[in-house]
C-alpha positions in Angstrom: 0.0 0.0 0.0 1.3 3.3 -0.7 2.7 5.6 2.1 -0.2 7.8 2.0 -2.7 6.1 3.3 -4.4 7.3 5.7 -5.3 5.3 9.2 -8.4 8.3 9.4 -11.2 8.1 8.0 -11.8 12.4 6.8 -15.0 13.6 7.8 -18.1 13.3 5.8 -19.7 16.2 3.9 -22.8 15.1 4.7 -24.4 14.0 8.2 -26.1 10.9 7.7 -29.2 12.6 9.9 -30.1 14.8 7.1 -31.3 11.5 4.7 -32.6 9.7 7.5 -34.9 12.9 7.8 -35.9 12.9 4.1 -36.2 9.0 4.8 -38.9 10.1 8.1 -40.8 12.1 6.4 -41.1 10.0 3.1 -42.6 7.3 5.3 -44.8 9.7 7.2 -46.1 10.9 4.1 -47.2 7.2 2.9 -48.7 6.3 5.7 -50.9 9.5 5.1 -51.5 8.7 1.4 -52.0 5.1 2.1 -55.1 6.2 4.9 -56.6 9.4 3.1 -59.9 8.8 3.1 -59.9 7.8 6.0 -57.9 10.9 7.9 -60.1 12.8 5.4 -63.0 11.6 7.2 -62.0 12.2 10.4 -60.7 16.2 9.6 -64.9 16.7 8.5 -63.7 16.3 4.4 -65.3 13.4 3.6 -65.8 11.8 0.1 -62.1 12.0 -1.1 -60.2 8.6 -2.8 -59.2 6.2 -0.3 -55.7 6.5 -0.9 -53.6 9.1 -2.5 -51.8 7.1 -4.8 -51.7 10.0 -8.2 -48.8 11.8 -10.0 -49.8 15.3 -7.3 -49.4 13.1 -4.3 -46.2 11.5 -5.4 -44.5 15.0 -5.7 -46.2 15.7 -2.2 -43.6 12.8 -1.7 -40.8 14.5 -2.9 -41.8 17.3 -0.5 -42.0 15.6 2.5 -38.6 13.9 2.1 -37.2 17.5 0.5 -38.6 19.6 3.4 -36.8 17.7 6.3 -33.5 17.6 5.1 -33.5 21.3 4.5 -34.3 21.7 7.7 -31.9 19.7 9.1 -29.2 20.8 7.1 -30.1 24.5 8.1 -30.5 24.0 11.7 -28.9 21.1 12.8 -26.2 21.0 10.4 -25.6 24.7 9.9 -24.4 24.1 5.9 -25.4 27.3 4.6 -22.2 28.8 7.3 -19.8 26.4 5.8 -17.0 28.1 3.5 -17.4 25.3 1.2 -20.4 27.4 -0.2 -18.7 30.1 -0.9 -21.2 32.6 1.1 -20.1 35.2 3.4 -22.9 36.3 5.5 -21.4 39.3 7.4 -21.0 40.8 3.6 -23.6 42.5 2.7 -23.0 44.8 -0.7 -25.1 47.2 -1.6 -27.5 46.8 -4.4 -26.3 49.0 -6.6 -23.0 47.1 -6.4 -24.5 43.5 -7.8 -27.1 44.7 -10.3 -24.6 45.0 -13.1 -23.6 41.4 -12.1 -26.7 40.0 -11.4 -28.6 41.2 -14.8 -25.1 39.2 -16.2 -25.6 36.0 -14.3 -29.5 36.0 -15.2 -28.8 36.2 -18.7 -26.8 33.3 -18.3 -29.3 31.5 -16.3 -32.2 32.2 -18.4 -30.3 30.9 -21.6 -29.4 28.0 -19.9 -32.8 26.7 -19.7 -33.7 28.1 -23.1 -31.1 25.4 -24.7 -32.4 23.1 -22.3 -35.7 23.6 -23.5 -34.8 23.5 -27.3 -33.4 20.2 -26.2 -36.1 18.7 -25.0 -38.2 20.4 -27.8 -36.0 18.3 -30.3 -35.8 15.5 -28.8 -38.9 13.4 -30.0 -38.6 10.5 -26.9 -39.3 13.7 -24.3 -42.4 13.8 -25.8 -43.3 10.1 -25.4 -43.7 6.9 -22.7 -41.7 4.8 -24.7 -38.9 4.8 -22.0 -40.6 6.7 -19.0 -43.5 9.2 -18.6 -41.9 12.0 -19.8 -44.4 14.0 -21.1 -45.5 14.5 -17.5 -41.5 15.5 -16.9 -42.2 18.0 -19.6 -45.8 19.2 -18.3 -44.1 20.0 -14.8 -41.5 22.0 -16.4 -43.7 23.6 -18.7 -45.7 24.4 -15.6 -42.2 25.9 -13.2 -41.1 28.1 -16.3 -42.6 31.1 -15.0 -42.6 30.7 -11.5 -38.4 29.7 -12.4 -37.8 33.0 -13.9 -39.6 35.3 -11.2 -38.2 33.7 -8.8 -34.7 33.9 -10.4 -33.8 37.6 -10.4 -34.5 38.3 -6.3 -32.9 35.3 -5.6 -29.8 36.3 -7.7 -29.6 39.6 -6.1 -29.8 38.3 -3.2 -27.6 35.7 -3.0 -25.3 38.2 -5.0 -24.7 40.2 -2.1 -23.6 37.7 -0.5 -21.2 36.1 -2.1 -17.7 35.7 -1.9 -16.8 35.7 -5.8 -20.3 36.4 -7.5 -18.7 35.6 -11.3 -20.0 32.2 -11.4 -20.5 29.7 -14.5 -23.9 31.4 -15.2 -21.9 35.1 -15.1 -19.3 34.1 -17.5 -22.0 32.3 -19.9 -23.9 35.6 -19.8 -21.0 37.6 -20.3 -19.7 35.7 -23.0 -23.7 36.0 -24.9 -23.6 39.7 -23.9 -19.8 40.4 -25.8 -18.8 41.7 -22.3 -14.8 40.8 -21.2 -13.5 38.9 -19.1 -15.1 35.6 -19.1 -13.5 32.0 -18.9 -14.0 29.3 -21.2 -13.4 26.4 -18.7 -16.2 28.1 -16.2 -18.5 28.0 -19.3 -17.5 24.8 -19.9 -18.0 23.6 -16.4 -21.9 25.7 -15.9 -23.5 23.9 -19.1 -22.2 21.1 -17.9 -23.8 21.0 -14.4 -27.3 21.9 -15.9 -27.0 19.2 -18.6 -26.5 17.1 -16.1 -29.8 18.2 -14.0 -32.0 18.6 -17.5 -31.0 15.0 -18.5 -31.2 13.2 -15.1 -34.0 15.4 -13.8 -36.8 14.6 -16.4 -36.1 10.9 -16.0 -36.4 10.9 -12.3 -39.6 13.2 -12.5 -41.1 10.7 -15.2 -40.5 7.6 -12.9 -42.0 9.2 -9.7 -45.2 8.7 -9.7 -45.6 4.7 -10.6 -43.3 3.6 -7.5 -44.9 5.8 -5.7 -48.5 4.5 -6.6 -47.2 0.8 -6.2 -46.6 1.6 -2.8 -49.3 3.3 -1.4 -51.6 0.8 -3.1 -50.0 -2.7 -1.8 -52.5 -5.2 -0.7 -51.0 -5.9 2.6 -53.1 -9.3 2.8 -51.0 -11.0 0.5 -48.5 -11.3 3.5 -50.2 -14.0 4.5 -50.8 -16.0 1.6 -48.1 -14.9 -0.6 -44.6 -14.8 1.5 -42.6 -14.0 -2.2 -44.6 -11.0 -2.1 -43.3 -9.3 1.0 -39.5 -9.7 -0.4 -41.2 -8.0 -3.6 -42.6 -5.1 -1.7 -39.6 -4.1 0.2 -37.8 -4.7 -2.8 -40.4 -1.9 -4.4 -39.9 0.1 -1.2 -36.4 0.2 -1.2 -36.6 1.7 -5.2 -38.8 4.2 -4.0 -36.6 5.6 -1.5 -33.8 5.6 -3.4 -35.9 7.8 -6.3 -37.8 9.8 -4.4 -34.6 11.2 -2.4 -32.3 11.4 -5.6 -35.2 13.2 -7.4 -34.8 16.0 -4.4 -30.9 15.7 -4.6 -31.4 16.8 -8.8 -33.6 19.6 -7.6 -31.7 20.7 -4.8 -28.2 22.4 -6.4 -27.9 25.4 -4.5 -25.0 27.1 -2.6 -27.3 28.2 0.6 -27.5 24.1 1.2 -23.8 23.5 0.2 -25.3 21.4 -2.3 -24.5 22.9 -5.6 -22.1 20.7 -7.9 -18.4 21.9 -7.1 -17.7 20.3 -10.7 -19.5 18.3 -13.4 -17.4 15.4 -14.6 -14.9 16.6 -17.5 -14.1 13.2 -19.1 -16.0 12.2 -22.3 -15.6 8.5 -20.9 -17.6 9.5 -18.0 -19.9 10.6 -19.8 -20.4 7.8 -22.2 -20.2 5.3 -19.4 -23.7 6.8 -17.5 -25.6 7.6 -20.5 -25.6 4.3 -22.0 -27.2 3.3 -18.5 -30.2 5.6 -18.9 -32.9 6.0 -21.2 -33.1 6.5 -24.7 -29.0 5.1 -24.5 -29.8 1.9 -22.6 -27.7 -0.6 -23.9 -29.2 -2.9 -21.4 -32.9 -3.3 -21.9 -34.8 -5.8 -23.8 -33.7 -6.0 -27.3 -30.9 -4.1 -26.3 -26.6 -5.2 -27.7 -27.1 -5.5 -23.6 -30.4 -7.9 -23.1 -29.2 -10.1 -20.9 -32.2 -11.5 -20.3 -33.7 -13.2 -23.0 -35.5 -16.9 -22.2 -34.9 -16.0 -18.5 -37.7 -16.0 -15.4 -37.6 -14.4 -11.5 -35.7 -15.8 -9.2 -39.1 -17.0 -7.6 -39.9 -19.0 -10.3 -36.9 -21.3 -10.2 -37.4 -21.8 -6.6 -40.9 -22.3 -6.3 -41.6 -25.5 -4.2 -38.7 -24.4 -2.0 -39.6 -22.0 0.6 -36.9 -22.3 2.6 -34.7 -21.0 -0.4 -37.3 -18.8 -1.6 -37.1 -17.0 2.0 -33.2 -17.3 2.1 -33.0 -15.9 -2.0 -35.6 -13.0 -0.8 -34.2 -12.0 2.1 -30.8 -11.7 -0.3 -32.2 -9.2 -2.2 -34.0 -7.1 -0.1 -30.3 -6.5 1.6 -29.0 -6.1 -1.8 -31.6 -3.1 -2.2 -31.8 -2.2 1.3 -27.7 -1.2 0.9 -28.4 0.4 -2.5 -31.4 2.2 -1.1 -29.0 3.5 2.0 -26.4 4.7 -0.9 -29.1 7.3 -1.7 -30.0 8.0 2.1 -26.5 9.0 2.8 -26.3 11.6 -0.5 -29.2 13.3 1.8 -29.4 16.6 -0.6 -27.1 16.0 -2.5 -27.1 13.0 -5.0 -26.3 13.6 -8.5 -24.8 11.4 -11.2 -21.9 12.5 -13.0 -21.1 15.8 -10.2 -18.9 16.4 -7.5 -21.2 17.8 -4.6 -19.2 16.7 -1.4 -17.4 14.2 -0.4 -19.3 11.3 1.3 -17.3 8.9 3.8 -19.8 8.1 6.1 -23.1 5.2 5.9 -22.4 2.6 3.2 -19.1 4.5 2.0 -17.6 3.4 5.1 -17.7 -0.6 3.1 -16.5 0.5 -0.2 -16.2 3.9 -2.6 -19.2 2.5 -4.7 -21.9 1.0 -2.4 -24.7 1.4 -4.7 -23.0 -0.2 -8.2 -22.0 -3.3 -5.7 -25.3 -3.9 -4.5 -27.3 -3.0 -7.7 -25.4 -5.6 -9.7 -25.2 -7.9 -7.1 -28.9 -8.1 -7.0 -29.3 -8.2 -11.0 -27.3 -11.2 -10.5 -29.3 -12.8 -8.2 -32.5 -11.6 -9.2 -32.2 -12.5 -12.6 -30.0 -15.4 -12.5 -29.2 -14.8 -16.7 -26.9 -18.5 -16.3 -30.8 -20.4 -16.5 -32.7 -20.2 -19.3 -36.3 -21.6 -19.6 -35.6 -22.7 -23.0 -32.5 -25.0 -21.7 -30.2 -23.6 -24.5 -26.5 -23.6 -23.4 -25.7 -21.2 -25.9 -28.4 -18.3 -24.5 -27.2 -19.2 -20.7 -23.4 -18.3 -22.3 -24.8 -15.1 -24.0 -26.8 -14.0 -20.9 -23.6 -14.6 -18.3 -21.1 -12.7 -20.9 -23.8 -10.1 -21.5 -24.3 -9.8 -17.7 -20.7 -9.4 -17.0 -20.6 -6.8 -19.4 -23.1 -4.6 -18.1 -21.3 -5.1 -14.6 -17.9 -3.9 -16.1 -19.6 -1.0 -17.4 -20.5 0.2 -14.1 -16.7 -0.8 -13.2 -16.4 1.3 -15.7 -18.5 4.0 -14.1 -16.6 3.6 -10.8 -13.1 3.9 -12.1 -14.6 7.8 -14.6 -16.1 8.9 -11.0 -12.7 8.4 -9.4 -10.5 10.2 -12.2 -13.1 12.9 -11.7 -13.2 12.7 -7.7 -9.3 12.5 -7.0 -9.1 16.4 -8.0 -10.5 16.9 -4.8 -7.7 16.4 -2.0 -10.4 15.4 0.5 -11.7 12.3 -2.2 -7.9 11.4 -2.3 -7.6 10.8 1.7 -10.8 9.0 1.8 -9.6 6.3 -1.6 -6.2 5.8 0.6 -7.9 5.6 3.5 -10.7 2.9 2.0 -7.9 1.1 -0.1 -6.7 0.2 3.3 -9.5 0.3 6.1 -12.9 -0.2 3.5 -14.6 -3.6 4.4 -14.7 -4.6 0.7 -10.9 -4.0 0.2 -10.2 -6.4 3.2 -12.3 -8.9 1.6 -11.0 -9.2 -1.4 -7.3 -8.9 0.0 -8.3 -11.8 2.4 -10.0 -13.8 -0.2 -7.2 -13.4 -2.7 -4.7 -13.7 -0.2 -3.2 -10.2 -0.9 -3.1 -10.2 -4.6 -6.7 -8.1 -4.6 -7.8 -5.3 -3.1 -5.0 -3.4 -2.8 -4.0 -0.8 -5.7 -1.8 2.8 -5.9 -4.0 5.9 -6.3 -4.2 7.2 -9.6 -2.3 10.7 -9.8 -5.4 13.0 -9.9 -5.6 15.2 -12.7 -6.3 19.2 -12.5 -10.1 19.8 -12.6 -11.5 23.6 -13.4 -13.8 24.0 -10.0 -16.6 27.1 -9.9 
């Protein structure tokens, strides 16, 4: 191991009370949806649906998990005084002093999401539910244009007075539209890519809201007792909408008050490449896909059926598997984003290994999925399937080893990867299990990243 490894584990950006607060009040909130009518009835409204299981209740969902880690960021976790968000209270300029800048930085902003908009108006599959409901993606944002630009010039000032160096990305974009000097390509570079990042990844999370969300609230919690497969299907369900209803509020929530805005967006092409063709319309992994590995295979329930000793052991696998992807999420609290640096987290799951979530979510494709039986018997698809499935795992190796050229810019991210090539529970594994010839590796040397 190389002589800079650490024996201390650097603090965390985030606290892991801040998640487990969006976690609270997500669960409140589907208790409430699952017993409307009834809590209806007793508040003198009577006549409402039994259960609030629609596309408005499901972003009532993103609220209630939103609101309390806001609040326990602000007053329990004091980020907005950190110096990582660049604000200095105590400096207050006067308004005539940020106008100039702000009407700059607006006109950056407000471009922004008119090429963001001319994206999605080009892009035929926003328009469609071939992949995901993304027309109701588009409805919402069609709906937030206008409160979006209102909002944006007092919250510009404001926050202009504020802060420490006001030229951000969205200054230097608008300077560079307006002809005014003095811009920088690299923090141009840097601003687009942040908001492609939230345009892309925010329209697919909006779009698959609402049917988690309505599975959920509308389980029929008598098939406990004559259906045990179906309670390791529902937590399965539950854990996936944790994990998408707290990453949807991470997308929304970039903003320097919260310390969550992205530091940096990744700069490599291959990291890039590597997400996209995880997410809709690049999948390279769904059905029909050069990915499919799934063809002529059934659920892991299906191949034990008749065994319910198995069937319990197999279940209670892969409700782990998504329990520790779901806790990934958790631990983000405000701030999860694919493909950004917002923070460094070393706490909850990170603790085991730099990429809890891509462990557990191809573990549990493994299992679940099982691509090495076929129902048609044929060797050759069980082959195909196994090499196809080990494919799509190396791609997210893939993903992993992008992040980490992008993370190790950060000084903090390159104390935590010596500290977890030494202390992280997976390393140890795999050194144990390979008797020291795994699980051990130099740092890359980290290469210079333009920050905002």
């Amino acid at each position: 191991m190389s002589d800079r490894a650490s024996s201390v584990r650097p603090a965390s950006a985030v606290g892991i009370g801040v998640g487990l607060s969006g976690l609270a009040g997500l669960a409140i909130w589907v208790m409430i949806a699952r017993n409307f009518g009834a809590l209806a009835d007793i508040l003198g409204f009577p006549g409402l649906p039994e259960r609030a299981s629609g596309p408005n209740a499901a972003l009532l969902g993103i609220i209630a998990c939103g609101a309390p880690m806001i609040l326990w960021s602000l007053l329990i976790e004091k980020v907005h005084r950190r110096p990582s968000t660049g604000i200095d209270w105590s400096l207050k300029r006067p308004l005539a002093d940020v106008v100039d800048i702000s009407i700059v930085k607006i006109t950056g902003f407000w471009a922004t999401w008119g090429l963001i908009a001319a994206v999605y108006a080009v892009g035929r599959f926003w328009w469609e539910t071939r992949f995901a409901d993304y027309p109701f993606s588009m409805h919402l944002f069609e709906m937030a244009l206008v409160p979006l630009i209102v909002l944006s010039v007092p919250y510009v000032v404001w926050l202009g007075r504020h802060l420490i160096e006001p030229k951000d990305g969205a200054w230097h974009f608008g300077a560079w539209i307006a002809g005014r000097g003095g811009w920088d390509r690299e923090m141009i570079h840097h601003h687009l890519r942040a908001w492609a990042v939230k345009g892309f990844f925010l329209a697919f999370m909006l779009a698959i809201v609402p049917p988690g969300f309505s599975t959920v609230v509308n389980f029929d919690l008598s098939e406990i007792a004559r259906n045990p497969v179906w309670i390791a299907s529902a937590l399965i369900t539950t854990m996936f909408l944790v994990d998408v209803q707290l990453a949807t509020v991470g997308y929304l929530l970039t903003m320097r008050p919260l310390d969550s805005h992205i530091r940096t967006a990744n700069p490599y092409l291959a990291g890039w490449v590597a997400a996209l063709i995880c997410y809709p319309p690049f999948t390279l992994m769904n059905g029909g896909g050069p990915l499919d590995y799934q063809v002529g295979t059934a659920s892991w329930s299906s191949w034990f059926a008749g065994y319910p000793a198995l069937l319990a052991i197999w279940g209670a696998v892969l409700v782990v598997l998504t329990g520790v992807y779901a806790y990934a999420t958790v631990a983000f609290g405000l701030r999860f984003s694919n493909l950004t640096h917002r923070g460094i987290l070393t706490h909850g799951p990170y603790k085991w290994t730099r990429h809890p979530a891509y462990l557990a979510k191809n573990a549990y494709w493994w299992a679940a999925t099982l691509p090495f039986i076929v129902t048609s018997g044929s060797l050759a698809d069980a082959l195909r399937n196994s090499a196809l499935m080990a494919l799509v795992s190396a791609v997210y190796y893939w993903r992993a080893r992008t992040e980490e050229k992008h993370l190790l810019a950060d000084p903090v991210y390159q104390t935590y990867y010596d500290w977890s090539e030494e202390n992280a529970v997976w390393r140890r594994f795999l050194r144990k299990f390979s008797g020291g010839r795994l699980g051990q590796r130099t740092r890359p040397t980290p290469e210079i990243v333009p920050a905002e």
